[in-house]
C-alpha atoms as one frame of an Amber mdcrd trajectory, in Angstrom:
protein
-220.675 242.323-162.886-217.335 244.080-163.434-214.502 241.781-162.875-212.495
 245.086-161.571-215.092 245.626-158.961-215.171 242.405-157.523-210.806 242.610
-157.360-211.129 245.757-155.561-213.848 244.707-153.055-211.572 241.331-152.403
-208.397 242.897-152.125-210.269 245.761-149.838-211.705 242.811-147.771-208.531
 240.951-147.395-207.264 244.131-145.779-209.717 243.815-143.227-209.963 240.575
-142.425-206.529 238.313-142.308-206.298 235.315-144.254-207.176 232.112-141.810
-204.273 230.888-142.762-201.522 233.410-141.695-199.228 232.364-139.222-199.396
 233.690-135.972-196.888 235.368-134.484-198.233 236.583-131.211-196.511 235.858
-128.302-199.683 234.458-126.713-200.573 232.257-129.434-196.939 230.662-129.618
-197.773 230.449-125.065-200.992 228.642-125.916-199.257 226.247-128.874-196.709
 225.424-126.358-198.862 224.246-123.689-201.351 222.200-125.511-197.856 220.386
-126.652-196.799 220.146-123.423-200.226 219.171-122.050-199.947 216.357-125.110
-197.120 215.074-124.634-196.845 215.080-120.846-199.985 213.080-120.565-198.784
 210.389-123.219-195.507 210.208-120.941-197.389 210.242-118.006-200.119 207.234
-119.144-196.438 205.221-120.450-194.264 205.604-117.201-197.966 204.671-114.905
-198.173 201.655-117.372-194.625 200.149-115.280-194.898 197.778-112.450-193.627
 198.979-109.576-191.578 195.294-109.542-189.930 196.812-112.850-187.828 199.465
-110.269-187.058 197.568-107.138-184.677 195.295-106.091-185.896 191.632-104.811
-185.236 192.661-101.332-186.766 195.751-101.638-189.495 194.109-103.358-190.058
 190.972-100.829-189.935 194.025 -97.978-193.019 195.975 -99.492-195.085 193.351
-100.653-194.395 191.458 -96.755-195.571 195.087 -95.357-199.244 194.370 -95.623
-201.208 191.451 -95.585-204.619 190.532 -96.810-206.551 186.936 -96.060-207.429
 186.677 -99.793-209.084 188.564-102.879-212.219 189.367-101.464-210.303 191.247
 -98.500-208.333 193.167-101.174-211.574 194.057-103.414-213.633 194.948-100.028
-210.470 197.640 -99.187-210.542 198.742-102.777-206.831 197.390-103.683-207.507
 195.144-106.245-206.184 194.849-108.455-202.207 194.461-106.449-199.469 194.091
-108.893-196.019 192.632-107.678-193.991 195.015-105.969-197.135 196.264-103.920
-197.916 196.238-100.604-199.837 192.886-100.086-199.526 191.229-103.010-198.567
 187.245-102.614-198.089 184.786-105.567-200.651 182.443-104.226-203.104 184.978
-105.269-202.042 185.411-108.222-203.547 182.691-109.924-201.976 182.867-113.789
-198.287 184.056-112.502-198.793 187.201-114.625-197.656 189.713-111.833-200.852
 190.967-110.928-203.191 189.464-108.301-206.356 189.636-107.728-207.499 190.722
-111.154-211.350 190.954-112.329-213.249 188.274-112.903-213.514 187.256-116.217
-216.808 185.862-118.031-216.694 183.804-120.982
């Protein structure tokens, strides 16, 4: 083959077809970029700030007042209502059902 025919027929191609690896400068492109960043980055911030007790915001009277604002008999009442897990600072949670002091009450059942 003649090495001047294949250079013409790549640089003729390259014409027609932009390299893959060309930035893009297109206004939607840089839209789309921007919201899978924002979509990134707002779900990791949203998964860290949902990670916080409530407790970690509220004063102790504030606390005392929501947790006192609903009662439940024991774990199996909270499970049945589909509570359970309560964490301190929630509305029924009590430290007598919280059985290893942790904060959070009513917590799965483990099996060793």
């Amino acid at each position: 083959m003649d090495y001047d025919w294949v250079s013409g027929r790549l640089r003729a191609a390259a014409g027609l077809y932009p390299s893959a690896t060309q930035s893009c400068e297109t206004t939607a492109m840089s839209a789309k970029e921007t919201l899978i960043a924002a979509v990134m980055f707002g779900g990791i911030g949203g998964y860290v700030w949902s990670s916080i007790p409530p407790a970690s915001f509220q004063s102790p009277e504030e606390r005392e007042a929501i947790e006192q604002s609903m009662y439940y008999s024991g774990c199996n009442e909270v499970r049945a209502a589909g509570k359970a897990p309560l964490y301190a600072g929630q509305p029924g949670y009590r430290e007598n059902m919280d059985g290893d002091g942790d904060g959070i009450a009513c917590e799965p059942h483990r099996s060793f």
